[in-house]
Residue, then its C-alpha position, 0 to 999 in steps of 0.5 A: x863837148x857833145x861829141x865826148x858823151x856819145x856812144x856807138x857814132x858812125x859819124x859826127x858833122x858840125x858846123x855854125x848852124x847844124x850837127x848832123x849825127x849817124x848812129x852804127x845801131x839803135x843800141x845807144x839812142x836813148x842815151x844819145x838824145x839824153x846826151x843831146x838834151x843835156x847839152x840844152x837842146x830840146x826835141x823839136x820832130x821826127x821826120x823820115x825816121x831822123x831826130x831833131x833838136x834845136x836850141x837858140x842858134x843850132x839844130x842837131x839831127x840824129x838818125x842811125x845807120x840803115x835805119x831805111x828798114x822796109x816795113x810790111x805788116x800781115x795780119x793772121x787769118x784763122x779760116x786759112x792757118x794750120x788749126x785749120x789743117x788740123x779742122x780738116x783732119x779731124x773732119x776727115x775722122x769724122x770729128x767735129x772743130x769749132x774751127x773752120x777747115x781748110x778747103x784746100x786741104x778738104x780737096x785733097x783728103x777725097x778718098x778714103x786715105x789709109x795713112x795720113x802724115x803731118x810734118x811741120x818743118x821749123x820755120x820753113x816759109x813759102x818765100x824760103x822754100x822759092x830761095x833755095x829750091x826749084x822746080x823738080x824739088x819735091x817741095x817746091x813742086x807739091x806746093x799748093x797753096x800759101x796759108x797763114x801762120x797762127x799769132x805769133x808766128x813761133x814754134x812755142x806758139x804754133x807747136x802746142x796749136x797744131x798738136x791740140x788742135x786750138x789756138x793760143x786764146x785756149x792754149x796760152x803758150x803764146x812765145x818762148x818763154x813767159x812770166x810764170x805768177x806761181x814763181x815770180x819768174x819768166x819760164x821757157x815754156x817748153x823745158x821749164x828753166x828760168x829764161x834768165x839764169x838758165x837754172x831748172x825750175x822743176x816745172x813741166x808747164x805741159x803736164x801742169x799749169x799749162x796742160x793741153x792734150x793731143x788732138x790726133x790720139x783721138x782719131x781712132x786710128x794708130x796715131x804716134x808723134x815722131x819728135x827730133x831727140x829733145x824729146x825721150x825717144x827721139x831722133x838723132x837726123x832727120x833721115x833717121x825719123x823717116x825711116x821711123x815715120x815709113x815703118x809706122x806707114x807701112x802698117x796694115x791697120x790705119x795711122x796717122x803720123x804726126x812729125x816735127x823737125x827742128x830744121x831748118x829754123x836752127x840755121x836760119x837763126x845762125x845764118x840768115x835767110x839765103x845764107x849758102x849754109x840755110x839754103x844747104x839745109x833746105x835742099x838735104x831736107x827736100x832730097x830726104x824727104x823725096x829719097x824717104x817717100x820713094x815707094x810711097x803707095x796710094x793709100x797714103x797723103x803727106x801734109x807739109x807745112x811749117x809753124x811760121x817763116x823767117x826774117x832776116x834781122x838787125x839787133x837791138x839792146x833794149x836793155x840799153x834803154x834805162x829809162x823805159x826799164x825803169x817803168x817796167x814792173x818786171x823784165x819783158x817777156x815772150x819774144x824779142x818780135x813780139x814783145x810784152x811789158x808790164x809798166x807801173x801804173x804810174x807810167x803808162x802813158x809815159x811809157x807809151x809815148x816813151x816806146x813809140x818816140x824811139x820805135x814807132x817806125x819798127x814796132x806797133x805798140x798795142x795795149x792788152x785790150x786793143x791787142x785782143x779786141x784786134x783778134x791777133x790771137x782770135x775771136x775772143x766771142x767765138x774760141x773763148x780765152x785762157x785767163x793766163x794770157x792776163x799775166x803773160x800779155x801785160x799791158x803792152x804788146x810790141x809788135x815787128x813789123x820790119x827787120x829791128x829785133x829787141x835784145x830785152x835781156x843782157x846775156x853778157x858774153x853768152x848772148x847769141x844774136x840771131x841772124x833771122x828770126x820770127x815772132x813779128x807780123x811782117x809777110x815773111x814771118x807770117x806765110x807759111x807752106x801748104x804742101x801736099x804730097x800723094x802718088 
């Protein structure tokens, strides 16, 4: 019987004319509808999100529990994103950008500032910061405007593009991990370890095959770079590279502070968005931050803003879908909210068509050449393109653009599954703070 090969059902109803079908996760659906198709039915629509299959005498309908995800889309906007702070500083320095500056920043950088701060904290969204604070929070007070996140909106990403002062067309580093073509492997970027088996690689892509240099060492001006203790030197709390930062500010000579802090991206991966626990780190980051600018002179401007938001998410196996894996030419790669394939030759327009029956309500699919003619990355024409993109975009970008989030590797029992995340194109990932604080 039918009901004996399904997987993870919540729910099984059949009658004479009808069998009606509610899944617990999109984990099983393929295998589900190979069940159904086995049993002599054929695909016949999808209608509002439900699978249907008929044969002579009956209809089957397959649909998934809290499958009524709401959908929003917010394509970048590279005249109002973080390299455009970074345009706005080095014109502040008197250096030129092939990028446009940011005229919201430019109105507040109208005098003659003796120390410049900037601090990202990780994943810290406009929406995020009115969740958890409220008026009389330092944050929530010296918000000036909502600008956008670069593409796609992750740390990997926005990291290298608001330390070089480029966008990814030039940098590369797109997401979290990569296909590296020297190895054969998919590389988390930043520390070099194969992303599969979490072995050293030995490779440090940032001093080598994907060097980029720090735009903010070119400034003329006493300029350092305060990074939490993943890095040699770093801090152990967010209290403690304050301190530090302060010290740096208190110069005679003039400086410019550049400052990254993990938080509060780290919780709201384990937590959620409006988790008491992510709404808690917040507010010790606002009250840090207000109780370390204490004293602060007027000679000094604070620029905070953050590399992307946040979006509560529902997980999915991917790796569960047997038959799209066996068109890929290697394992998916990048981030599990914007995902790329390279498909076999043979199957591409299988694989498309594939990808989109299950995920065209949850996903855009978009070909490499559509994807950068869309200037998801940029304007090709105007900023130039890093030839390494080729290998790390494949053939297909999938792109979220509500709460699904695609487990592409099978961790086994060392998985851990994200409450929220980042990386797709929905508003909540890609709107990001500009907050501005002087005396």
């Amino acid at each position: 019987m039918l009901i004996d090969e399904l997987k993870d059902f919540k729910s099984y109803f059949e009658n004479d004319n009808e069998i009606n079908i509610v899944l617990n996760t999109f984990d099983y659906l393929e295998h589900n509808e190979k069940s159904i198709l086995a049993n002599g039915y054929h695909f016949k629509e999808k209608k509002n999100r439900i699978f249907y299959y008929e044969n002579k005498t009956k209809i089957v309908m397959l649909s998934i529990c809290n499958n009524n995800l709401k959908t929003s889309r917010l394509m970048p906007d590279y005249t109002n994103s973080m390299v455009n702070l970074t345009s706005s500083i080095k014109k502040f320095y008197g250096l030129e950008s092939k990028y446009q500056t940011s005229s919201k920043l430019d109105s507040y950088l109208d005098k003659n500032y003796k120390h410049i701060v900037f601090l990202i904290l990780d994943g810290l969204g406009p929406y995020i910061i009115k969740e958890a604070l409220k008026p009389g929070d330092i944050l929530y007070d010296n918000l000036k405007e909502t600008i956008s996140a670069v593409f796609p909106p992750t740390t990997a990403c926005a990291i290298p593009c608001s330390a070089s002062a480029k966008l990814a067309l030039e940098t590369a580093w797109l997401g979290w991990e990569n296909y590296i073509k020297e190895i054969d492997r998919n590389i988390v970027l930043f520390t070099g370890e194969n992303y599969v088996t979490k072995e050293p690689t030995g490779i440090n892509l940032k001093k080598g095959l994907m060097k980029y240099d720090e735009y903010f060492y070119s400034l003329g001006v006493d300029a350092k770079d305060f990074e939490p203790n993943f890095r040699p030197g770093g801090y152990e709390t967010f209290d403690d590279l304050l301190k530090g930062l302060k010290k740096h500010i208190s110069k005679d000579v003039s400086t410019f502070t550049y400052a990254y802090w993990g938080e509060p991206d780290s919780t709201l991966h384990l937590y959620g968005v409006g988790s008491p626990e992510a709404n808690s780190v917040i507010k010790s980051l606002n009250d840090s931050l207000a109780k370390g600018l204490k004293g602060m002179k007027d000679d000094t401007l604070v620029i905070v803003t953050a590399d992307h938001g946040h979006q509560n998410v529902i997980n999915t196996k991917l790796y569960e879908y047997k038959d799209l894996y066996a068109m890929l030419e290697r394992m998916p790669s990048n981030e599990g909210r914007s995902l790329t394939f390279k498909v076999k030759k043979e199957f591409h327009q299988q694989f498309k068509v594939k990808f989109e029956h299950y995920f065209s309500d949850y996903y855009d699919l978009y070909s490499k050449d559509d994807f950068l003619k869309l200037g998801f990355l940029g304007d090709i024409n105007k900023f130039g393109y890093n030839q390494r993109l080729d290998d790390f975009l494949g053939d297909f970008i999938a792109i979220a653009s509500n709460e699904l989030y695609l487990e592409y590797v099978d961790f086994k029992d060392d998985a851990f599954h994200f409450k929220s995340a980042h990386a797709g194109i929905t508003k909540n990932e890609m709107e990001t703070p500009l907050i501005i604080i002087k005396k």
